[in-house]
N, C-alpha and C positions, 0 to 999 in steps of 0.2 A: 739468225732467226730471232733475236735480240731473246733469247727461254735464259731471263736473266737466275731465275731461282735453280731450270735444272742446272746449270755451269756452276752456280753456288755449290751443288750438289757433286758435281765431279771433281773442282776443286777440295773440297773436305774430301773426298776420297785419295787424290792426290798427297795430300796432306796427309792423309796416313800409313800411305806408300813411301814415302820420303825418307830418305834414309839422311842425308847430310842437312848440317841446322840450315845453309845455304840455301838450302833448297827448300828448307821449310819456309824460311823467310819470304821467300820472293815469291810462295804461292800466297798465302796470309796477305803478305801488302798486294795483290791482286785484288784475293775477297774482300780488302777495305776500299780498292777502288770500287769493285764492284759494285758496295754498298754506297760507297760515295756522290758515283758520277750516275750511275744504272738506276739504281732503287731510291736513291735519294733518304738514305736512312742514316744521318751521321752520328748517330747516336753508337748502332753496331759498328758504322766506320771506324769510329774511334775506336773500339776495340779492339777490331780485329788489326788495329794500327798498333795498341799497345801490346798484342801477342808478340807481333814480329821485333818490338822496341825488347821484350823479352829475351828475344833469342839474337837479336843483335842489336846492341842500342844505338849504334852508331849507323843503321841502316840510313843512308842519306836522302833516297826516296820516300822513306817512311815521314822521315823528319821535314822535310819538304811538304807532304802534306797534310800533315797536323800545322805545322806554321801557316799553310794557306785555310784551314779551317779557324786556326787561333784570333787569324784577321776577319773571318767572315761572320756571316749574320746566323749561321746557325747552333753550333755548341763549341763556342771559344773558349768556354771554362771546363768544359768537360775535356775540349784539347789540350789548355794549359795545367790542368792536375795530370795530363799524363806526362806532359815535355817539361814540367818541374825539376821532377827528380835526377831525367836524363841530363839534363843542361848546368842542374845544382854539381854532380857526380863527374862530371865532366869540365867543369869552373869554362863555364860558357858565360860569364859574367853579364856581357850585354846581351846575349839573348834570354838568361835568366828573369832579368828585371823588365825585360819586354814583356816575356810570362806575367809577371807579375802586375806590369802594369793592364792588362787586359783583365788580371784577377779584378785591381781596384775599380776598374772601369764599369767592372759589369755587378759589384755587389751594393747593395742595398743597407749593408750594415757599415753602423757605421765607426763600430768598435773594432769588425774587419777591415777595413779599409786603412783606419792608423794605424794597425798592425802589418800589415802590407806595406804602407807608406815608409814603415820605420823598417823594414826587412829592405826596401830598395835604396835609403840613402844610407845603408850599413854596407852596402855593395858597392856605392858608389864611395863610401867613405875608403873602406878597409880594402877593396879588392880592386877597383878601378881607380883610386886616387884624385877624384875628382870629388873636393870639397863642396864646391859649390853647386855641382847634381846634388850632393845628401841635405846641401843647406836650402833648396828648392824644394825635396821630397819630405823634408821636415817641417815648409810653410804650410806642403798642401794638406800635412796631417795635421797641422795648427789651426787652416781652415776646417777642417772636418769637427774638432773636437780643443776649441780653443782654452778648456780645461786641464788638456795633457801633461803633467808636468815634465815628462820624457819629451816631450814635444817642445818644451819652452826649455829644458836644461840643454840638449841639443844644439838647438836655434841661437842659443844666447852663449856655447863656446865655439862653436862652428863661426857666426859672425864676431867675436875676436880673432877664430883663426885665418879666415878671409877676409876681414874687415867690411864686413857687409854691413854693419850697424846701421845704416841709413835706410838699409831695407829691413834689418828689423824693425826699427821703429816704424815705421810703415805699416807693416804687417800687427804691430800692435796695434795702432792707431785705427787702422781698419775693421782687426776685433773688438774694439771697446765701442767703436759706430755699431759694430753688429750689435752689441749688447744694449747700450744704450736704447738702442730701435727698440730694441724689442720690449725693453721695461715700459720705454713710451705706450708701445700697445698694449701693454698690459694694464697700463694707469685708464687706459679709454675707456 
């Protein structure tokens, strides 16, 4: 009869019938679908995603669809501050910094974003062993903020310990164009 709010309605009621966390879980990731696909509200979706992340974090439908919100166009930060902690607590490593990267992707700041920047080549340093992801993730926060001096101490033992040097200089060369440019405009 699609009475998507009264089903909301007997759901919560279910939900407080419920005697095993099981069973609460799989009603909750219901009401986030409900919210999700029915009502088109992702904002309570999430929510009612991160109750059920509550009472089971490893819920693998839940986490299925926070990732498919994470990717999409409506609240992918609001998905990835919930799949953060679960993915952090869990040393989900690569889908951690996936999180993360939708954080950089979507923020606007840009003092957030080299901090972000620096939290995903420390995962790729420290956790996944992969030099040369954190010596990538450390350019793109050198592009963001070619002032950083974390950003340029990084950059500059990472490329001895990869030998990347020909992409640092690179990436300096192309900061100092950026700078240059811009004092030019400044002189007009």
């Amino acid at each position: 009869a699609k009475r998507w709010y009264d089903l909301l309605q007997i759901l919560e009621r279910e939900v407080e019938l419920s005697q095993a966390s099981a069973e609460t879980a799989a009603l909750k990731h219901r009401m986030g679908q409900l919210w999700e696909t029915e009502l088109k509200d992702l904002t309570r979706s999430v929510d009612a995603y991160r109750e059920v992340l509550v009472i089971d974090p490893g819920h693998e439908a839940t986490l299925a669809a926070l990732t498919g919100i994470l990717h999409g166009e409506g609240e992918p930060v609001l998905a990835a501050q919930v799949l953060e902690p679960i993915y952090s607590q869990a040393c989900e490593w690569e889908r951690l910094v996936d999180v993360y990267e939708v954080m950089v992707a979507h923020s606007d700041d840009a003092v957030r974003k080299v901090e972000l920047l620096h939290v995903i080549a420390e995962i790729y340093e420290r956790q996944l062993d992969k030099a040369r992801d954190a010596f990538a993730a450390y350019a793109r926060a050198l592009r963001v903020d070619s002032q950083n001096e974390q950003s340029i101490g990084h950059l500059e033992r990472l490329g001895g310990d990869t030998g990347q040097w020909a992409e640092l200089a690179q990436l300096y060369e192309e900061e100092l164009t950026k700078i240059l440019e811009a004092a030019r405009q400044i002189e007009m």
